[in-house]
MARLO-467795 format. One record per residue (C-alpha): residue in one letter; x, z, y negated. Coordinates in pm, whole numbers, plus 50000, padded with zeros to 5 digits. Example, Ala and Ser with C-alpha at 12.3 -4.5 7.8 and 13.67 -1.06 7.14 Angstrom:
<sites>
A512305078050450
S513675071450106
</sites>
This chain:
<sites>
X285438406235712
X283568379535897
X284078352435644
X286208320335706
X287478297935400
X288428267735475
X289998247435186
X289878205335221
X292708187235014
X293818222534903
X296898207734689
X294088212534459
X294228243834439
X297288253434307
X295818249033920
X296008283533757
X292218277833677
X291678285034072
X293348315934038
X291188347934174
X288328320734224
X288558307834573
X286298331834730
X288708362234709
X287108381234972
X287158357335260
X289268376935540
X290478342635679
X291938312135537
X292948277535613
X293778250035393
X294358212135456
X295978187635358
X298498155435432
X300508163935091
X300008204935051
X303258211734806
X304048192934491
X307658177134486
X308608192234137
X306058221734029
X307618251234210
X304778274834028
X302308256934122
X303328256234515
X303688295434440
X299998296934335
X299168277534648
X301008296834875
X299598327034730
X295858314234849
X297368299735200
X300638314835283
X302868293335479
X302758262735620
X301668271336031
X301118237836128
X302258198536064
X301358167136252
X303198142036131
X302788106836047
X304388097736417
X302838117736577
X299498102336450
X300518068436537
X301878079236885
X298458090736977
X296698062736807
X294568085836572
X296388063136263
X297038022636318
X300548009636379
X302057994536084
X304857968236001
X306627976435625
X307747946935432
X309827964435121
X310437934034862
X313067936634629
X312457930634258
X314537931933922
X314217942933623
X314687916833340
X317327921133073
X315027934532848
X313157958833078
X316507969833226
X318347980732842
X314777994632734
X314508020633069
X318678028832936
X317438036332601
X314478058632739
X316418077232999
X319228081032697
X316528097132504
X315338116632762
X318568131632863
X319438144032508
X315778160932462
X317148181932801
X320118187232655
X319608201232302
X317228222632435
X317018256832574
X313088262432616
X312158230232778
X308468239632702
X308778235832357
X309688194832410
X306948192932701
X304628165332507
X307778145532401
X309578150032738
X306148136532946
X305358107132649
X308568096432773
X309128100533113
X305238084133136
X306158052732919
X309148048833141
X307538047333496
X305368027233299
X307908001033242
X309088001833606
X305597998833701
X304807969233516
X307647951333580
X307467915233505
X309217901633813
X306517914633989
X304017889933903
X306887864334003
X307177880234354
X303427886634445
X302767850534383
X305557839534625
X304347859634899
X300907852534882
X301707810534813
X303977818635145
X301397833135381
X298037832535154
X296117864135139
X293947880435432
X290427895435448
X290447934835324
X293747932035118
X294357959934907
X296437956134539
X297397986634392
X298507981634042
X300427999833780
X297678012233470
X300487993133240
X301177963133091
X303007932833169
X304247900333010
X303157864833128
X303407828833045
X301067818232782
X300437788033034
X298997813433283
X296357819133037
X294557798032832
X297607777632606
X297287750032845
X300307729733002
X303607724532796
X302927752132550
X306037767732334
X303627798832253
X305017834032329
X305027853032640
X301437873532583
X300967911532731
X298147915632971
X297597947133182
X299197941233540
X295947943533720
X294067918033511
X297547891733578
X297087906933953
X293317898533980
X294267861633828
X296667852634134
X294557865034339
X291317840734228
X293917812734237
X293767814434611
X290387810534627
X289727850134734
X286837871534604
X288517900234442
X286697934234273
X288737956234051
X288247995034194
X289678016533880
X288038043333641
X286748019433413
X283588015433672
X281338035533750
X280298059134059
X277428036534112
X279538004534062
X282408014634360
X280068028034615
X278497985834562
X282647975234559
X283227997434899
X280327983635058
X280847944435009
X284587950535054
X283667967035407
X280917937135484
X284057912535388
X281687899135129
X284677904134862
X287867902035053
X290427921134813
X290397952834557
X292747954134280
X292997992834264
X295388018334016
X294328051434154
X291098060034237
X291688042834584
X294448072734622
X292368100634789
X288888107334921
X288208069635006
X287598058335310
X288018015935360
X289648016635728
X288537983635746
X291727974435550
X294607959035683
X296987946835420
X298357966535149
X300667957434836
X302177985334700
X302557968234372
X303318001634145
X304048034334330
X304998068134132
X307998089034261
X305228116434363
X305328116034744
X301828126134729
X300718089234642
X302398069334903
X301288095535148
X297688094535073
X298028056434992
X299798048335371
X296998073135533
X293998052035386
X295878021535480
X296118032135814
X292888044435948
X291708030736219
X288887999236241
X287227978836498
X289507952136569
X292437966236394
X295677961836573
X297857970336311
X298457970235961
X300957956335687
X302087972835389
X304187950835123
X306177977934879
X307917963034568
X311217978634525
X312257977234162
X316287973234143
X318357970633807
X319407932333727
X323207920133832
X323647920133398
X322587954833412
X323747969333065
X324518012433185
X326798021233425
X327018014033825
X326238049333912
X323298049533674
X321858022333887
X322908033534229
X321008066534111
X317908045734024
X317998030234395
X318028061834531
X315408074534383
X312958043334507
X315008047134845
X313478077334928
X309888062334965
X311808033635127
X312918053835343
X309908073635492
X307518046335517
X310598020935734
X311488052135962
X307838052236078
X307168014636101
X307047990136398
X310607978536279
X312368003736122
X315927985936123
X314587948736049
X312167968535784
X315057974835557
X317037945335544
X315887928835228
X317477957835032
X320777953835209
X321987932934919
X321367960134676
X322887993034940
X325897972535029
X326727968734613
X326008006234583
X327748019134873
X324008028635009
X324068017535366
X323798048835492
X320558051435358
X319558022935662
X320508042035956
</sites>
């Protein structure tokens, strides 16, 4: 009757193999978190719910900033196409991925095929090649500052022979590399000590990572998504959102490790690259105006809370004008 269970990051805890297991007795309950529900599994926020109840209490991310618990931040949202290639390839997915819902009644039994899919697709908007194109024109424009963060896409992406090793003038093929490897090289071209921080090393190997990153001994980490939760760098002040799922949860956690507060610190900038269909776009208008919306809504949230909010969105202006997506500004 006396016991007290308090649940950290308790979006967790909405796996059916928590079920019954969360100290069932405990008379009083509390769980926390910045991203509690999930934005599609409606059983799962059930299960949740049935360890927590309701939400009784939000602070939001203004209200953090307004009383200087999370760093002021300025949002730079850079537009970037598809190529012609990427562009009909994510038509043919979504094609195949609409007729899998629609000849089917029990969605469950086309679960597998239905996630291969919809996974090799974010994949390809993830690993967009024009990303490269764009990351090296920013960073050539401005260079790149001590305790930059680079979170990449786990896909990969096409580059120039001639970035590699086929030397100047070459007529050999485009060659696939994954993004954070093509990341990590434009990075080192600017002279910066970079670390990759993914699951390929070790607990051992990122706690050494952290703690030169932190002494500014290596001044950028190419991340995918271990950086996501449970991290804490607030000595970082730049981020570039290079690949971002539609999950709310990552751009939440990824903007609240950005913006912790540091020594120093005055503010922070985030870079976000907005993919947007190409102006040869093979489906329909609507088809990409849906796609827009649908990176809008991250857009969105992180611009709204910014130091700029209406300056913050005017590189996509282009894009909402053609769409009839101004609104989506204001």
């Amino acid at each position: 009757n006396r016991l007290f269970f308090i649940g950290d990051e308790c979006h967790h805890h909405n796996s059916k193999g928590y079920s019954g297991k969360l100290l069932p007795g405990a008379r009083f309950r509390m769980g926390l978190s910045a991203t509690p529900f999930h934005y599609l599994d409606e059983e799962a926020n059930d299960r949740l719910r049935e360890v927590y109840g309701q939400s009784v209490y939000q602070y939001s991310l203004a209200d953090a900033v307004r009383d200087k618990v999370l760093t002021p931040y300025e949002y730079n949202p850079l537009p970037v196409e598809l190529t012609q290639a990427e562009a009909q390839e994510y038509l043919e997915l979504s094609d195949q991925i609409a007729r899998i819902f629609a000849s089917t009644k029990d969605r469950n039994t086309t679960n597998d095929q239905l996630k291969f899919l919809l996974m090799k697709r974010a994949r390809l908007v993830g690993a967009a090649a024009n990303k490269l194109k764009v990351l090296e024109e920013i960073v050539d424009k401005q260079g790149i500052e001590p305790f930059s963060l680079f979170y990449c896409s786990d896909g990969r992406t096409s580059i120039d022979a001639t970035d590699d090793d086929a030397g100047e003038g070459s007529d050999e093929e485009p060659i696939e590399v994954k993004q954070r490897h093509a990341v990590a090289q434009i990075i080192m071209k600017h002279g910066v000590r970079v670390s990759p921080f993914t699951s390929d090393e070790n607990r051992w190997q990122r706690r050494e990572i952290l703690s030169q990153f932190k002494s500014g001994e290596t001044q950028a980490l190419v991340a995918i998504r271990c950086l996501d939760e449970g991290i804490d760098v607030p000595a970082c002040r730049t981020a570039y959102l290079i690949a971002s799922s539609r999950n709310p949860r990552q751009f939440i956690q990824r903007r609240g490790l950005i913006l912790r507060r540091s020594e120093g610190k005055e503010y922070a900038k985030i870079y976000d690259f907005v993919v947007v269909m190409p102006e040869s776009w093979p489906g329909t208008e609507q088809g990409a105006s849906d796609f827009l919306k649908n990176e809008l809504s991250r857009v969105a949230d992180f611009a709204s809370n910014s130091l700029y909010p209406a300056s913050s969105i005017a590189p996509l202006m282009p894009w909402l004008k053609k769409y009839g997506l101004e609104h989506h500004a204001a």
